[in-house]
NUVEX-796798 format. One line per 5 residues: number of its first residue (from 1); for each residue x, y, z of C-alpha. Coordinates in steps of 0.25 Angstrom, whole numbers. Layout:
BEGIN
NUM> X,Y,Z | ...
***
This chain:
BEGIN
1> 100,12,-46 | 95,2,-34 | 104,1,-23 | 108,-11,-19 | 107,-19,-5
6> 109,-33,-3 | 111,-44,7 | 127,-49,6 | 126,-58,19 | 114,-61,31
11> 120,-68,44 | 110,-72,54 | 116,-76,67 | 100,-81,71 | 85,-77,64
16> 75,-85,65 | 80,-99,60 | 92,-93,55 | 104,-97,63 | 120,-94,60
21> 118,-90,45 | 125,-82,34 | 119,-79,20 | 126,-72,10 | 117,-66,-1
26> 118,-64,-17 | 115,-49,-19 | 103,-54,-30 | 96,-67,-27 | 98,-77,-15
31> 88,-87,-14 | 85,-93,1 | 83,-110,0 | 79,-120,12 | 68,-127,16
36> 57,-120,25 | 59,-116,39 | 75,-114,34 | 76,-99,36 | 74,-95,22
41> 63,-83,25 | 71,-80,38 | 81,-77,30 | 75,-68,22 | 70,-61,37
46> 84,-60,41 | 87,-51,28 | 75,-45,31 | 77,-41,45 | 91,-36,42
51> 83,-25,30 | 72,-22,40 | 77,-25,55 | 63,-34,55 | 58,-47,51
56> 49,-46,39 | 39,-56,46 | 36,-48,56 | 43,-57,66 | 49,-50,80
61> 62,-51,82 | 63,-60,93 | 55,-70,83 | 68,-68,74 | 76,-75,85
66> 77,-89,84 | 71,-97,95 | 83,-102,104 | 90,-89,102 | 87,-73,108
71> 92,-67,96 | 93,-65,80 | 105,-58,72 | 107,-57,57 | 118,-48,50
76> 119,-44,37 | 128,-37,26 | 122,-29,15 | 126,-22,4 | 119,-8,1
81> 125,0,-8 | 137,-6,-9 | 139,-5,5 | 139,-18,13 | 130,-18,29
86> 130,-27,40 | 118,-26,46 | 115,-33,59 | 99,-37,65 | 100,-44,79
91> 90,-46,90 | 90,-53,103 | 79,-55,112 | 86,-48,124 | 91,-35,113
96> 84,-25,104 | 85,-29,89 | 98,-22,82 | 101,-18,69 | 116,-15,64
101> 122,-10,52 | 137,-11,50 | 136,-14,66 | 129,0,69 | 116,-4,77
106> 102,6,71 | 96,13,83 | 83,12,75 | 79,0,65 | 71,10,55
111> 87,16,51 | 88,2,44 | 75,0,38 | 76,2,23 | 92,1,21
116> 90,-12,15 | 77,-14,9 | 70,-26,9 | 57,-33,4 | 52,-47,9
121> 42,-55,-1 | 36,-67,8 | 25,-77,7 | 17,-70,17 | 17,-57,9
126> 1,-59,7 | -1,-54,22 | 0,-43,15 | -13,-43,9 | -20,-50,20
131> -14,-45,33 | -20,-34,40 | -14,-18,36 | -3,-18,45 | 3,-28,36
136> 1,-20,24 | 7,-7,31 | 18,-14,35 | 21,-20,20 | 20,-4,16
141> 27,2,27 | 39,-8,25 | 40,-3,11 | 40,12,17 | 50,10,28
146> 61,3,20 | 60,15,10 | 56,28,19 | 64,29,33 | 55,42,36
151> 42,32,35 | 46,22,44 | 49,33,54 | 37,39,53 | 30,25,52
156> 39,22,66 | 35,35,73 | 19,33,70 | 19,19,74 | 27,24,87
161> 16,35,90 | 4,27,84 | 9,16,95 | 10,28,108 | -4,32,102
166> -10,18,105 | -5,18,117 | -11,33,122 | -24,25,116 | -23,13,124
171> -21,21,137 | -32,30,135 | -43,18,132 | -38,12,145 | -40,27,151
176> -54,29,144 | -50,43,139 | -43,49,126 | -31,56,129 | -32,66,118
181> -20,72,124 | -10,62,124 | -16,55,109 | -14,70,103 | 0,71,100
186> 0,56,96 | -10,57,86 | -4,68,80 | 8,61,78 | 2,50,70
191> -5,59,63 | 7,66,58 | 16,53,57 | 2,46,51 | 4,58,38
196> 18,54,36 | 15,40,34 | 3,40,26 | 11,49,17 | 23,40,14
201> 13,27,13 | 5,34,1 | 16,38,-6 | 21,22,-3 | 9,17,-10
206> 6,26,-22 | 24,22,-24 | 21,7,-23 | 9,5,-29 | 11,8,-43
211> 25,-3,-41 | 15,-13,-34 | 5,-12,-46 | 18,-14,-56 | 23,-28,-47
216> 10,-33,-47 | 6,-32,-62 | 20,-37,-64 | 19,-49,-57 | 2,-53,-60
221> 4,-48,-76 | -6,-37,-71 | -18,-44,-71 | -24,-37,-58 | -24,-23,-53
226> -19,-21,-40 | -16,-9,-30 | -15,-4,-16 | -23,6,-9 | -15,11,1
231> -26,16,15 | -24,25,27 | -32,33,37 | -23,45,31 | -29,45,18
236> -41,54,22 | -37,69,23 | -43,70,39 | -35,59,43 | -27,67,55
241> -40,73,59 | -48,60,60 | -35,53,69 | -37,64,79 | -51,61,81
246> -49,46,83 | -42,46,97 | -54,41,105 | -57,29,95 | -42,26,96
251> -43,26,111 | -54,16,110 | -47,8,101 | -35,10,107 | -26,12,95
256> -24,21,85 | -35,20,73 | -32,28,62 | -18,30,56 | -8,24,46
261> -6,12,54 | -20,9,51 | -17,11,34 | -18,0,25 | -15,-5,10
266> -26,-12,4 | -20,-20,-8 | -31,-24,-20 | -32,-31,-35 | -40,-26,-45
271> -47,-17,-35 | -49,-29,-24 | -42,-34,-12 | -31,-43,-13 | -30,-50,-1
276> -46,-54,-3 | -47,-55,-19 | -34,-58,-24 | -28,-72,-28 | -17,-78,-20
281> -7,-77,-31 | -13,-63,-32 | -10,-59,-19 | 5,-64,-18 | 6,-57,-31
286> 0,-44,-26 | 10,-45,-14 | 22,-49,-22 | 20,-37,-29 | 20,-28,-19
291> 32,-32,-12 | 39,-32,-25 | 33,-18,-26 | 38,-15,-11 | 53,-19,-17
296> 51,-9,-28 | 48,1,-22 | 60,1,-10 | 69,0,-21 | 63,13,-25
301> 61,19,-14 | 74,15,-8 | 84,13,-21 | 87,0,-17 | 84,-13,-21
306> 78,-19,-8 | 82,-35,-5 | 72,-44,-8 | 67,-55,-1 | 56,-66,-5
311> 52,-77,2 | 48,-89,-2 | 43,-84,-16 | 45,-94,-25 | 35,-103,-17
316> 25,-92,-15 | 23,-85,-27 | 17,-92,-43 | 29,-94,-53 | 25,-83,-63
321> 25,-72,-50 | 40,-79,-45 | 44,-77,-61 | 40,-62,-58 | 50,-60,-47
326> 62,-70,-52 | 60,-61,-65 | 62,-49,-56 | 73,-52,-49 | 79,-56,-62
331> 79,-43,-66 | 86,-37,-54 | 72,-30,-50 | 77,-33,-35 | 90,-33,-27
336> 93,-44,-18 | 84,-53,-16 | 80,-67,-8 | 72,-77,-10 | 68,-88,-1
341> 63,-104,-7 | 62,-116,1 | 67,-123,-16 | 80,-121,-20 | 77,-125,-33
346> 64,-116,-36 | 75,-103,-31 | 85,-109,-42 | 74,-110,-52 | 69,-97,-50
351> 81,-89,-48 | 94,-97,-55 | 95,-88,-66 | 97,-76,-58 | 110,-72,-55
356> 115,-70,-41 | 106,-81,-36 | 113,-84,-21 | 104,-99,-15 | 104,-101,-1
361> 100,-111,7 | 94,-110,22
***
């Protein structure tokens, strides 16, 4: 049987435009109304934030501070299990970013990541397809650290060493020599952390994949094949041999070359590539259904019924595809969820029938 987390209240004291506010949530369905430039997808970040100690836009935290003030602060309670947490996120421009539960402050951010799971659906979700890897990796490896707390150290630690080793490269092009001596033990490392990660993302893909392949047929009616091929540096058998003979080419490039932070997903339809054959409503389609296949398998992996968040959906996606996703939460195939519209009237059409419903206005 799912767990159960939900949002009960969010108070922000200042994020973004939000100033002074309190929100309490229905455990189902609360739909976020107002006009643009309200707060409505700040809201959602807020939430965000409060599940992942980050924004999901990728903004810094001191662009999370509103412009006259040197700080942000948002508090929320939620329910796991029964079991009701206040968790705190504040930042100020003169402190380090902290994160409280129940009023004890985490030495480390990644003991909080995946307590409450999360998944965003936006209207920039496309990037996905067009954006350069790192874009995908971070999609994947978001799945992977809200589910696996041994991945995101082991992703923590190569990205640490895989930053010291640049640096050793950097230092020997302004030298003109290799340092073979210093790069060794670095290498290795990677190497061995490299392994460990390529391991856990293949196991990732071959899980997901066939969850993907159901939520897209589910939402297009199956008229076109699609797939994921999943590639890396690692998937030859001499992978650990070729990094060791690269030092010298990644002196003069002064970076690291080869390695998992160079993999990357290649997303095709009927044996092409989306992002240059595929229709727009294809492509939002395709993307849809791997975030809702990202939700499935959390709830999987975790037990747990992550909190859903969609953006602006109703005005981005076709009727027949937000008939798909309003018959899904119908039938309880997700826990808590928000939704944000600029038309009070088009979250009413779309979702007065469900019980539960909670309307609020920015």
């Amino acid at each position: 049987m799912d767990k159960i987390t939900y949002f009960s209240t969010l108070g922000i004291a200042a994020f973004k435009n939000i100033f002074d506010k309190k929100f309490t949530f229905s455990r189902t369905v609360n739909c976020i109304t107002g006009a643009n430039g309200t707060g409505k997808t700040n809201l959602l970040d807020a939430l965000y934030v409060i599940c992942l100690t980050k924004s999901f836009a990728g903004h810094s935290d001191i662009q999370c501070v509103p412009y006259h003030l040197d700080y942000y602060r948002i508090i929320a309670s939620i329910y796991k299990n029964g079991q009701l947490n206040d968790v705190c996120c504040s930042y100020s421009n003169n402190t380090k970013k902290k994160i409280e539960m129940d009023g004890i402050i985490y030495d480390k951010f990644a003991a909080h990541v995946g307590k409450y799971p999360v998944v965003m659906v936006t209207p920039d979700d496309t990037d996905l397809l067009h954006d350069g890897a790192e874009v995908r990796r971070k999609f994947f490896d978001g799945v992977l650290c809200q589910t696996n707390a041994e991945y995101l150290k082991t992703l923590t630690q190569y990205n640490y060493v895989l930053k010291s080793r640049n640096l050793i490269l950097k230092q020997c092009y302004e030298n003109q020599r290799t340092e073979y001596r210093l790069l060794e033990p670095y290498s290795k490392r990677l190497v061995s952390l490299a392994h460990h990660i390529y391991e856990h993302r293949m196991k990732h893909i071959n899980a997901i994949m066939p969850i993907f392949v159901q939520k897209y047929g589910s939402l297009s009616l199956h008229k076109e094949k699609v797939s994921i091929q999943y590639t890396s540096d690692l998937a030859s058998g001499d992978f650990e041999q070729k990094f060791m003979s690269i030092a010298t080419q990644d002196v003069a490039a002064q970076r690291t070359t080869m390695g998992i932070h160079t993999d990357d997903y290649e997303f095709s339809m009927d044996e092409r590539p989306v992002r240059k054959t595929a229709s727009q409503g294809q492509k939002k389609t395709y993307v849809l259904a791997l975030k809702l296949a990202q939700y499935q398998y959390i709830n999987i992996a975790s037990d747990t019924k992550p909190i859903l968040l969609l953006d602006d959906i109703f005005d981005r996606l076709d009727n027949d595809r937000v008939a798909k996703l309003v018959q899904m939460i119908q039938s309880h195939d997700f826990g808590q969820v928000f939704i944000t519209d600029a038309v009070p009237e088009r979250c009413t059409k779309w979702l007065g029938n469900i019980d539960g419903v909670h309307m609020i206005e920015m």
